[in-house]
KOLMI-59065 format. One record per residue (C-alpha): residue number from 1; residue in one letter; x, y, z. Coordinates in steps of 0.1 Angstrom, whole numbers, padded with zeros to 4 digits, always signed. Layout:
// residues N
+------+------+-------+-------+-------+
: bami : roke :  east : north :    up :
+------+------+-------+-------+-------+
:  NUM :    A :     X :     Y :     Z :
...
+------+------+-------+-------+-------+
This chain:
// residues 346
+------+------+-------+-------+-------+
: bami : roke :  east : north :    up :
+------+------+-------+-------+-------+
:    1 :    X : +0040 : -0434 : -0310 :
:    2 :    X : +0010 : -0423 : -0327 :
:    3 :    X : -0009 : -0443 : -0360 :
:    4 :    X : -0020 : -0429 : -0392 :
:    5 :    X : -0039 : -0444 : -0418 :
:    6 :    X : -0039 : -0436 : -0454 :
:    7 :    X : -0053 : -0440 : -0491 :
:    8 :    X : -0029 : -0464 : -0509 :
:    9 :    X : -0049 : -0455 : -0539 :
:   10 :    X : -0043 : -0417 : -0543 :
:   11 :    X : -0010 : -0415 : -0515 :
:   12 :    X : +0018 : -0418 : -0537 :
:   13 :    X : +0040 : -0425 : -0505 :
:   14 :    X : +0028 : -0465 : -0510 :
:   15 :    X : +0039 : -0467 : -0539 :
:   16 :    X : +0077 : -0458 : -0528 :
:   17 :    X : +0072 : -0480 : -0501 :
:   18 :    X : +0059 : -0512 : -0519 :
:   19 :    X : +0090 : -0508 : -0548 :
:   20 :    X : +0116 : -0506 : -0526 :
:   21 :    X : +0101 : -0527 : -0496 :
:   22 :    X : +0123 : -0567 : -0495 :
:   23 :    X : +0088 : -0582 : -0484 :
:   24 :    X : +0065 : -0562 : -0508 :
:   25 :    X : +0046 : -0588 : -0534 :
:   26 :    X : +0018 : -0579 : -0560 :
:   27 :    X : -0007 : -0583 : -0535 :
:   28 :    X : +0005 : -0549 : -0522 :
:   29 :    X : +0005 : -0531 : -0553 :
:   30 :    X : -0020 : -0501 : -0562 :
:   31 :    X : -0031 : -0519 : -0590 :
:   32 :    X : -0044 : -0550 : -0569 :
:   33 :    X : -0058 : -0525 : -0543 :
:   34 :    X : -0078 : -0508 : -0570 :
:   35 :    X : -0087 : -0539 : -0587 :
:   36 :    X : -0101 : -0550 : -0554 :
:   37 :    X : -0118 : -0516 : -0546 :
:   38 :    X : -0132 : -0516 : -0586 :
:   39 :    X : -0146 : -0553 : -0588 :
:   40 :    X : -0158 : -0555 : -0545 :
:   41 :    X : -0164 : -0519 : -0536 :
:   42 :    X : -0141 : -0525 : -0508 :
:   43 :    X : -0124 : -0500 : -0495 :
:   44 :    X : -0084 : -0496 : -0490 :
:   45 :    X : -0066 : -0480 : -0462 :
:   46 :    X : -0030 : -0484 : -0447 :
:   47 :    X : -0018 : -0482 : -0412 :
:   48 :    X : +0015 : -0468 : -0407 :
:   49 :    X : +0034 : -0450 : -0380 :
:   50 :    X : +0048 : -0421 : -0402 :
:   51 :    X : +0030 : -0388 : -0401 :
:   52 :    X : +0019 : -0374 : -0429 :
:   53 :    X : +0038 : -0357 : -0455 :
:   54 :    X : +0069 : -0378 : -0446 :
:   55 :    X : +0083 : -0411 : -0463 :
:   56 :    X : +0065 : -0442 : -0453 :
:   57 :    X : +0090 : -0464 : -0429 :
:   58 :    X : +0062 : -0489 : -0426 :
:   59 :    X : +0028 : -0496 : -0433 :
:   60 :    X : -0001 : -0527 : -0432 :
:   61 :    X : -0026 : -0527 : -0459 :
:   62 :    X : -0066 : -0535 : -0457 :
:   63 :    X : -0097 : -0534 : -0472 :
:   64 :    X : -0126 : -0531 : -0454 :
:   65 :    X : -0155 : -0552 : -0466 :
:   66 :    X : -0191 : -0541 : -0458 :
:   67 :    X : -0220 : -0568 : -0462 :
:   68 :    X : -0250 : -0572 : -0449 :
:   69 :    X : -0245 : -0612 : -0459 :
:   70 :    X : -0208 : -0619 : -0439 :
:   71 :    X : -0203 : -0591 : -0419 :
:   72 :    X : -0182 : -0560 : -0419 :
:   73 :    X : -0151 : -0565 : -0414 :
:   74 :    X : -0109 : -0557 : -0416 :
:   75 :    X : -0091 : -0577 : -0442 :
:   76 :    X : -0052 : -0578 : -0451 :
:   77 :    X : -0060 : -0585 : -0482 :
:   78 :    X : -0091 : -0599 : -0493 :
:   79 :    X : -0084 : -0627 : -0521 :
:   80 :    X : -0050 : -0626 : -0514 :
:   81 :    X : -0031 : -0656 : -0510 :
:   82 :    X : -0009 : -0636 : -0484 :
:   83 :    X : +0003 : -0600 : -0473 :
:   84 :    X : +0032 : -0596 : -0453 :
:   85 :    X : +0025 : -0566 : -0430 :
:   86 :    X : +0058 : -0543 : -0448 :
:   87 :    X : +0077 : -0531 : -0411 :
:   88 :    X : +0113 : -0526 : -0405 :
:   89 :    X : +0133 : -0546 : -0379 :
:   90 :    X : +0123 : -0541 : -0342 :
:   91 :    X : +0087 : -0527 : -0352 :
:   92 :    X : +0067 : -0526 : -0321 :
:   93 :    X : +0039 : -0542 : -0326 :
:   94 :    X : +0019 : -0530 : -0293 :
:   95 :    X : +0008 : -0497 : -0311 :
:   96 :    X : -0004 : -0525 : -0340 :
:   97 :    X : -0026 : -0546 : -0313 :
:   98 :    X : -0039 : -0513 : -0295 :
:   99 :    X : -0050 : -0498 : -0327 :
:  100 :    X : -0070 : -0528 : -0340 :
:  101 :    X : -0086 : -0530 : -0307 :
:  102 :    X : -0096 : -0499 : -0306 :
:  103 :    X : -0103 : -0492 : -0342 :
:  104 :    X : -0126 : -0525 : -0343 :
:  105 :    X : -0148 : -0512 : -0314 :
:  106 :    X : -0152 : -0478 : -0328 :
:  107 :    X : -0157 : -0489 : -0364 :
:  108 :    X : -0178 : -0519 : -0353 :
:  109 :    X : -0161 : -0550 : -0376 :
:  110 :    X : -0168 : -0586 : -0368 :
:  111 :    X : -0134 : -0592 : -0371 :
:  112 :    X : -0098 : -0581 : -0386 :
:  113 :    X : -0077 : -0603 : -0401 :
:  114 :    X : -0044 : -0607 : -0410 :
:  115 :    X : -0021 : -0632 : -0432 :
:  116 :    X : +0015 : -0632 : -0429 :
:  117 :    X : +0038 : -0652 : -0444 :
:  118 :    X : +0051 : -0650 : -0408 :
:  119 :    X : +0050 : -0623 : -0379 :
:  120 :    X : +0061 : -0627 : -0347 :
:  121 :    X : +0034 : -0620 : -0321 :
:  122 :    X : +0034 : -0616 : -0281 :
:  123 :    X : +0017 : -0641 : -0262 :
:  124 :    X : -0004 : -0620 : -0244 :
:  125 :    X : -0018 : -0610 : -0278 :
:  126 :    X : -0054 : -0610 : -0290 :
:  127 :    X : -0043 : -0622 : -0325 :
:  128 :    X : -0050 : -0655 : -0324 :
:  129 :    X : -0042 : -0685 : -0354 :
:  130 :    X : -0071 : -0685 : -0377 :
:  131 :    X : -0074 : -0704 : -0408 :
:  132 :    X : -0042 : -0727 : -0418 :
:  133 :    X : -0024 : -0737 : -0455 :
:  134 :    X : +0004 : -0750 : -0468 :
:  135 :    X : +0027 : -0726 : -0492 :
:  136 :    X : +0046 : -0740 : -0519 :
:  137 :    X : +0077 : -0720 : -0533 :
:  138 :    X : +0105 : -0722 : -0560 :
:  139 :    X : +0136 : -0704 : -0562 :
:  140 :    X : +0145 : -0697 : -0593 :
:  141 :    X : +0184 : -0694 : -0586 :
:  142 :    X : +0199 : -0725 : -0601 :
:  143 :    X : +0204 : -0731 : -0635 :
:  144 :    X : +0173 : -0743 : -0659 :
:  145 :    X : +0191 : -0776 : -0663 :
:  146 :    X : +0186 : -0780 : -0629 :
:  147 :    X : +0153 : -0772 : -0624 :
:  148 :    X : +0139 : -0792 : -0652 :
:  149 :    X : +0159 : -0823 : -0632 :
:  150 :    X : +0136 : -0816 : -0601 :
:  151 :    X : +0110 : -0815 : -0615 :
:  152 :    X : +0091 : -0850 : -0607 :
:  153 :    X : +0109 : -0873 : -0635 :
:  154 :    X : +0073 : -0894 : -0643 :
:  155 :    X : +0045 : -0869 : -0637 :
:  156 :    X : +0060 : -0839 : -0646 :
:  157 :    X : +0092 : -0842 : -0671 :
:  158 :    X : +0079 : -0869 : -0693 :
:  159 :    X : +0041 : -0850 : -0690 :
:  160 :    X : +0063 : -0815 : -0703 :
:  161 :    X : +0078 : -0836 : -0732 :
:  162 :    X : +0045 : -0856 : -0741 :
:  163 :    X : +0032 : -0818 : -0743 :
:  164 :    X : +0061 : -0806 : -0767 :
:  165 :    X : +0054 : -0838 : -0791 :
:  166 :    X : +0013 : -0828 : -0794 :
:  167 :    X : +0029 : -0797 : -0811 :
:  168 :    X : +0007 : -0772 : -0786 :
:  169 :    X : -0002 : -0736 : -0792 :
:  170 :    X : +0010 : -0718 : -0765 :
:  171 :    X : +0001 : -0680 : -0763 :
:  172 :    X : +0012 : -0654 : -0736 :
:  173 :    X : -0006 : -0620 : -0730 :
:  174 :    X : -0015 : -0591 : -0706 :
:  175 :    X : -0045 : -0581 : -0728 :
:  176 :    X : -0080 : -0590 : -0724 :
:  177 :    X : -0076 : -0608 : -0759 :
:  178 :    X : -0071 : -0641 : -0740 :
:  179 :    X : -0092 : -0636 : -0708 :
:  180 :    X : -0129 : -0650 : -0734 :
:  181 :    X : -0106 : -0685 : -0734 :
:  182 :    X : -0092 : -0682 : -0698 :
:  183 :    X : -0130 : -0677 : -0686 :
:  184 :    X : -0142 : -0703 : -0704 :
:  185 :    X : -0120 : -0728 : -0689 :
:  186 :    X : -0123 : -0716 : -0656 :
:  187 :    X : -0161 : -0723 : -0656 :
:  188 :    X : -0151 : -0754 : -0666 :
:  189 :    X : -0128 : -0758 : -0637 :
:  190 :    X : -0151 : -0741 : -0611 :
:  191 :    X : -0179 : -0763 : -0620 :
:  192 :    X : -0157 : -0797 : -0615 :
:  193 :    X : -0150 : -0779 : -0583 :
:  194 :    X : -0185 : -0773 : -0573 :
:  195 :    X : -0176 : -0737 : -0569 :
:  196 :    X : -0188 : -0707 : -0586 :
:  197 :    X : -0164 : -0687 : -0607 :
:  198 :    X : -0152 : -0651 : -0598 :
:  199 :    X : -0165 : -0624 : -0619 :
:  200 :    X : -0157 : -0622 : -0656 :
:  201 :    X : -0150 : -0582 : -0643 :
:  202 :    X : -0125 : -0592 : -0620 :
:  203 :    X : -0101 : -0605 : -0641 :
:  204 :    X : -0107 : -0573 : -0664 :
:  205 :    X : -0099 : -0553 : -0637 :
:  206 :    X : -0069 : -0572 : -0627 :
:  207 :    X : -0050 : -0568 : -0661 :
:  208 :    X : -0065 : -0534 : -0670 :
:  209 :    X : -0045 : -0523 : -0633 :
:  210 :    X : -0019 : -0541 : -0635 :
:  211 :    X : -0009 : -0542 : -0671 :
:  212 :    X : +0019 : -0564 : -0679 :
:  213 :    X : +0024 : -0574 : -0647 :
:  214 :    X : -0005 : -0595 : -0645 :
:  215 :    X : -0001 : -0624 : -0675 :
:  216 :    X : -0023 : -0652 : -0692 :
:  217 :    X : -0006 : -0679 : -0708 :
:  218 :    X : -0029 : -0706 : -0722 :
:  219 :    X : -0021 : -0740 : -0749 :
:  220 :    X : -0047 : -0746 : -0777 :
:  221 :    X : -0053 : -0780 : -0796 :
:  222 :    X : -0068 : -0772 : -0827 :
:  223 :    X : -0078 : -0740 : -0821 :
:  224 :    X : -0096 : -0756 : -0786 :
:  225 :    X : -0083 : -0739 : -0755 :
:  226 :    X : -0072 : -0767 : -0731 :
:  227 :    X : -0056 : -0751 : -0700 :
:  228 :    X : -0049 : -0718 : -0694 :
:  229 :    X : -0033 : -0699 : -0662 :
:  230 :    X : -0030 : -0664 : -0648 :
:  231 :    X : +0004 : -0652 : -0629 :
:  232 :    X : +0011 : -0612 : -0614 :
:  233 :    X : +0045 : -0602 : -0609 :
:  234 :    X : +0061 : -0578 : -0587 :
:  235 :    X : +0102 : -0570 : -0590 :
:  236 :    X : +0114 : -0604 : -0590 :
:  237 :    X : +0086 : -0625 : -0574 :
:  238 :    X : +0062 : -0643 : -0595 :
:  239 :    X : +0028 : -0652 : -0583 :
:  240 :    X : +0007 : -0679 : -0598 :
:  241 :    X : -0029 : -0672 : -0588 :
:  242 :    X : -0051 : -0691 : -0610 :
:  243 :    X : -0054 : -0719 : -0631 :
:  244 :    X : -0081 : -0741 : -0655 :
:  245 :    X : -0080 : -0765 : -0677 :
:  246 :    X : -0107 : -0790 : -0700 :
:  247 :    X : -0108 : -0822 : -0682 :
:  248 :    X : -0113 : -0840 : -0711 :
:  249 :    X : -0082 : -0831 : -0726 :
:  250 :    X : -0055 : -0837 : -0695 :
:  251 :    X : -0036 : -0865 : -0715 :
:  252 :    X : -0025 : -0834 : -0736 :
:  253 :    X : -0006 : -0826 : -0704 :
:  254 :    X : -0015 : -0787 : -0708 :
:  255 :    X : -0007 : -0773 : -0669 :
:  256 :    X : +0025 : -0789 : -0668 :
:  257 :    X : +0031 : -0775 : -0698 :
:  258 :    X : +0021 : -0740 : -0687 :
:  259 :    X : +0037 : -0746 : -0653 :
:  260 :    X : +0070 : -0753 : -0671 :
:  261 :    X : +0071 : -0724 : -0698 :
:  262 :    X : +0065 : -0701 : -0663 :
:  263 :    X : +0091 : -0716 : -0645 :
:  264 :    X : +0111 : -0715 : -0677 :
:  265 :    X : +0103 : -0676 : -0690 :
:  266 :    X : +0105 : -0664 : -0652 :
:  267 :    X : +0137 : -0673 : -0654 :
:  268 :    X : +0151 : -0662 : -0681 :
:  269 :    X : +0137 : -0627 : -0678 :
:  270 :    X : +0154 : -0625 : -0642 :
:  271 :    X : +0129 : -0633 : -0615 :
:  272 :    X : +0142 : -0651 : -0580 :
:  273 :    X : +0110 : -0667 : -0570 :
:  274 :    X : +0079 : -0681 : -0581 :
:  275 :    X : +0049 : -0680 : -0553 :
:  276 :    X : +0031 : -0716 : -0561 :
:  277 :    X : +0001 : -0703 : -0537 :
:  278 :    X : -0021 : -0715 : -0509 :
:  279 :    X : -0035 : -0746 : -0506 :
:  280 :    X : -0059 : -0765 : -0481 :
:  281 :    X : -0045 : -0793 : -0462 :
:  282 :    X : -0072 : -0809 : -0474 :
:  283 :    X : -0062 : -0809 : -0508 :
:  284 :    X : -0037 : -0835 : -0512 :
:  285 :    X : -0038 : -0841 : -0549 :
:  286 :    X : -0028 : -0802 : -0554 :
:  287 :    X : -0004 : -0806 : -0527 :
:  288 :    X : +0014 : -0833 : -0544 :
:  289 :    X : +0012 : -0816 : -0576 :
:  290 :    X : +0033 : -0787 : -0564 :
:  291 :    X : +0053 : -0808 : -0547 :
:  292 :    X : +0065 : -0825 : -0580 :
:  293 :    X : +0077 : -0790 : -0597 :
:  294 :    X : +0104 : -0790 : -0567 :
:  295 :    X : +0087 : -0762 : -0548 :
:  296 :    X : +0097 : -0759 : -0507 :
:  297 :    X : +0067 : -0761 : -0486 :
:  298 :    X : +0056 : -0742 : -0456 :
:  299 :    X : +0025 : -0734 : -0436 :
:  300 :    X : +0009 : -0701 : -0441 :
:  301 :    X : -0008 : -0689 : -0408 :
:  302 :    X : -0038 : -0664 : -0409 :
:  303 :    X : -0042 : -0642 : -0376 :
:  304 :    X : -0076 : -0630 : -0367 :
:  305 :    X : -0090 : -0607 : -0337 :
:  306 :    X : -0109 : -0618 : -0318 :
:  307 :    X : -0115 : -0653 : -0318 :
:  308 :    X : -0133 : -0666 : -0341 :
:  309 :    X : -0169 : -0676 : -0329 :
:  310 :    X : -0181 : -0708 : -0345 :
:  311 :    X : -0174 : -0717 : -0383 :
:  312 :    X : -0168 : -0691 : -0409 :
:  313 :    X : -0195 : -0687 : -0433 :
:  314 :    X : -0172 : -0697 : -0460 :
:  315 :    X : -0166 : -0732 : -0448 :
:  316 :    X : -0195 : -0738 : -0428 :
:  317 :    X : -0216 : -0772 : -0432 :
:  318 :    X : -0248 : -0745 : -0449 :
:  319 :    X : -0224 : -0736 : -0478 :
:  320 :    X : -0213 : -0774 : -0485 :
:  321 :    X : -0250 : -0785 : -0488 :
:  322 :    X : -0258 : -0762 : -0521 :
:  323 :    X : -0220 : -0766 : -0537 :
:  324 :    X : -0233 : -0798 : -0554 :
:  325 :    X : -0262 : -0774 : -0568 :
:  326 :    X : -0235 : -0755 : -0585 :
:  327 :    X : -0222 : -0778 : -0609 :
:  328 :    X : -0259 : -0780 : -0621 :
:  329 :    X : -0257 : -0742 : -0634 :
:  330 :    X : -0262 : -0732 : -0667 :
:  331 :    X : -0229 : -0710 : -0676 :
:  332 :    X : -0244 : -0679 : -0675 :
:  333 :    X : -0265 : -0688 : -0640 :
:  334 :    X : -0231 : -0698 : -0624 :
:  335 :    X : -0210 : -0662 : -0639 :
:  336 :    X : -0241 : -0642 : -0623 :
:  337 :    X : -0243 : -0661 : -0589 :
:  338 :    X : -0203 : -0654 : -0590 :
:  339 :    X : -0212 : -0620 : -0593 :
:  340 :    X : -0233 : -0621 : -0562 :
:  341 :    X : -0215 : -0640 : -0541 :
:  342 :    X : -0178 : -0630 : -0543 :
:  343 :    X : -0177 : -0596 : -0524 :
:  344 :    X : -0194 : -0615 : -0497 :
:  345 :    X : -0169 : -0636 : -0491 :
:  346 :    X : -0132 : -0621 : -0493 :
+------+------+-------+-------+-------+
């Protein structure tokens, strides 16, 4: 059986696929695709096994990412937490593995990757484990009662209601009205992190695609934003994909706040799930913080051919000797290294 590849971004025949597809999230959406391709000048393309000018049965989105810093290279999806290659049942996945062999020599990539929330692979095949994380998410299926009771009674229920008695100003919006606050905090955030920020155009991009699927709600205290996080949505999953907040004003219990009114709003407007993210197993303190909202854990396996070689640039032992330079940055120093930086790494 032959391969074809397409343009997600002008091949309406995604589009069909992605809205009626059970494993489809907002990481497979147009509008992240051309978000991506906008902010990264990366470049989109699907594999599928359905000749042209027929409905799409199946199909596995990438980018390729082009940089004379990393690499080129095959990614499904760059900055995506996940993306579940969309197949039907019995899908045989030998065409997959003989079409990223062969498309890797001709097109010369370092390496393709793929992450799957799972996907059964042969043991004869070159896609090996790559990078590891744990996945945290919440069905949204019993009552609210019942969530708010599994939610961590000390560090999250009493937090939510310390939060309602500060008398908050909580705001929700898809326009770019909010993003100057979100920004800000996430500077914030980044620099406590010793990591540079993603570019201010990114998150333009992001809600100009994706409309009202992509959302910022953030709480203010006296006109001071404290915390602020952004979720996408596709059908009924939610995903949240980034948070920030002012360290100096955590006792005001602003993210569990925020966490709550999603869990809370989600629900009432129908969604079945709310996708907490990726995290490092090195992060602990994050683990444990989705762990108190009541969220079901499991690990999130990235496949990569061929093997990698040595330690990725983004975690190598190079890039944790300048992080502690970051937090040094001047505002405008760290947005403009973000800008650099980002379409490097994917």
């Amino acid at each position: 059986m032959p391969l074809y590849t397409l343009d997600p971004l002008l091949d309406a025949r995604w589009d069909a696929l992605v809205a009626s597809h059970p494993d489809a999230t907002a990481f497979h959406t147009r509008a992240w695709l051309s978000a991506l391709a906008k902010t990264y000048r990366y470049r989109p393309v699907v594999l599928t096994s359905t000749e042209p000018g027929k409905a799409l049965a199946d199909g596995v989105a990438f980018c390729e990412v082009r940089s004379w810093l990393t690499g080129r290279r095959l990614i499904s999806l760059p900055f995506s937490d996940h993306a579940q290659p969309l197949l039907t049942d019995g899908y045989n996945t030998l065409q997959l593995r003989e079409w990223l062999e062969s498309a890797r020599f001709r097109e010369g990539w370092k390496y393709i990757e793929l992450r799957p929330i799972s996907l059964k692979i042969d043991d004869d095949s070159m896609l090996v484990p790559g990078q590891e994380f744990w996945l945290h998410t919440l069905n949204l299926a019993p009552s609210l009662e019942r969530l708010f009771r599994d939610l961590h009674k000390n560090c999250v229920q009493r937090r939510i209601r310390h939060a309602e008695r500060e008398n908050l100003v909580y705001e929700r919006s898809s326009s770019v009205n909010l993003l100057s606050d979100f920004y800000k905090l996430l500077i914030m955030t980044r620099r406590r992190q010793h990591l540079l920020p993603q570019p201010k155009a990114w998150f333009r991009n992001l809600l100009a695609e994706m409309g009202p699927d992509a959302e910022i709600r953030a709480v203010y205290k006296d006109d001071a934003p404290i915390a602020a996080i952004l979720s996408l949505r596709h059908r009924g999953k939610i995903i949240y994909k980034y948070g920030c907040s002012d360290e100096r004003l955590h006792t005001l219990a602003g993210m569990p706040f925020l966490f709550w009114k999603l869990i809370e709003e989600s629900k009432a407007e129908g969604a079945e799930q709310i996708d907490f993210g990726r995290t490092d197993f090195d992060n602990p303190g994050l683990i444990e913080f989705k762990d108190r909202f009541g969220a079901v854990r499991s690990k999130l396996t990235y496949l990569r051919y061929p093997k990698s070689e040595g330690t990725s640039w983004v975690r190598s032992p190079h890039l944790a000797k300048v992080k502690s330079l970051f937090a040094s940055f001047p505002d405008g120093l760290m947005s403009s290294m973000g800008n650099i930086v980002y379409r490097h790494v994917a």
